[in-house]
C-alpha distance (Angstrom), angle and dihedral (degrees) to the residues before:
residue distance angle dihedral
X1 . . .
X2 3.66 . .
X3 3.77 87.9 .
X4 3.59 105.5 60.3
X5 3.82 97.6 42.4
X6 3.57 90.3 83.0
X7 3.74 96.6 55.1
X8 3.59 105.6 102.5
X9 3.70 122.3 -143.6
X10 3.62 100.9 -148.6
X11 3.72 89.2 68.8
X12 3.80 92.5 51.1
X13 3.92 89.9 116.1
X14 3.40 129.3 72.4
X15 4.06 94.4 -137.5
X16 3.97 82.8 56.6
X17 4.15 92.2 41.4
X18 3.97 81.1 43.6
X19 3.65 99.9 51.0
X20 4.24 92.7 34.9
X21 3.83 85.1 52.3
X22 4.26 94.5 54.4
X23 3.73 86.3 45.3
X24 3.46 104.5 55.9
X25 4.02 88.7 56.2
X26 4.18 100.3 29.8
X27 3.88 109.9 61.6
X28 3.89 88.9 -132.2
X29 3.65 127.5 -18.3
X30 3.92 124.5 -152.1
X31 3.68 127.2 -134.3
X32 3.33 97.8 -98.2
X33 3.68 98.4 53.3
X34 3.83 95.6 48.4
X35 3.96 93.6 43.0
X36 4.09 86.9 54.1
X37 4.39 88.7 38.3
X38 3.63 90.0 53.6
X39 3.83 102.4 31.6
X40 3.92 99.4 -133.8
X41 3.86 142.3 124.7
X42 3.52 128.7 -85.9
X43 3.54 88.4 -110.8
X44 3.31 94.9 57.2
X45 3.18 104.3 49.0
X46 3.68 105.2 48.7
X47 4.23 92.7 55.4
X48 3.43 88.1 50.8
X49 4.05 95.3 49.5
X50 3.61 83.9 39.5
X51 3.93 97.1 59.5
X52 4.27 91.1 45.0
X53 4.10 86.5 44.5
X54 4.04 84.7 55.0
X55 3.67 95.6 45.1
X56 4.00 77.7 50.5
X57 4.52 93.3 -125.9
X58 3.85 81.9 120.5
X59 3.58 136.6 57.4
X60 3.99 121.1 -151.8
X61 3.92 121.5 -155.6
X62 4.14 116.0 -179.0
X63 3.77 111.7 -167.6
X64 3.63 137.0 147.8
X65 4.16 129.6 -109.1
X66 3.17 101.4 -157.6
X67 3.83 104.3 -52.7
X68 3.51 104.6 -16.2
X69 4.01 129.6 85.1
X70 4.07 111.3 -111.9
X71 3.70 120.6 -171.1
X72 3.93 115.0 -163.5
X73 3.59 124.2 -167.9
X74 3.95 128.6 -152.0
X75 3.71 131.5 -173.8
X76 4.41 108.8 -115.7
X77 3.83 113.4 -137.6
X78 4.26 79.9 -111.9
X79 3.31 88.3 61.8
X80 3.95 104.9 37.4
X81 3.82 81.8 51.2
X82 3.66 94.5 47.2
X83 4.39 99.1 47.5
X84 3.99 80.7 47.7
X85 4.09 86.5 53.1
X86 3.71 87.4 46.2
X87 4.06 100.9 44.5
X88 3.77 92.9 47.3
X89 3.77 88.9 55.0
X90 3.59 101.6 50.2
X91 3.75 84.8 44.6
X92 4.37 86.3 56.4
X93 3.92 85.2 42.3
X94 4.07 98.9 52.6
X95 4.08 89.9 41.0
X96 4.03 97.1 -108.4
């Protein structure tokens, strides 16, 4: 049992594994970037950075350059400290 409790739910997606994963080496990413890194839709993308900004492992920053919106994404020490949680025990659960 001890095994599975660290596997975290909120990275039970691969968009959320994917965008977690560029996170934890990119000091922030913007939308952009991710959405072209993890070849999805718009969509997509922003429900699944929505649901790891509400469990508070991401943090979002909208800002302008020049005229046009930007949103940037950064990793929270939560969430840095949670993926690690999460890696380590899939690693323990496939024998590595």
């Amino acid at each position: 049992m001890g095994l599975i409790n660290n596997i975290n739910k909120a990275f039970d997606h691969r968009i959320r594994l994917g965008i977690m994963s560029i996170l934890m080496v990119n000091e922030y990413a913007d939308f952009k970037t991710l959405k072209e890194l993890l070849d999805v839709t718009d969509g997509n993308l922003a429900s699944h950075a929505k649901a790891l900004e509400q469990a508070e492992y991401i943090k979002v920053e909208k800002q302008f350059i020049g005229r046009k919106p930007n949103t940037r994404y950064s990793a929270t020490s939560l969430g840095k400290v949670e993926f690690k949680k999460h890696i380590e025990a899939l690693e323990k659960l496939i024998g590595k």
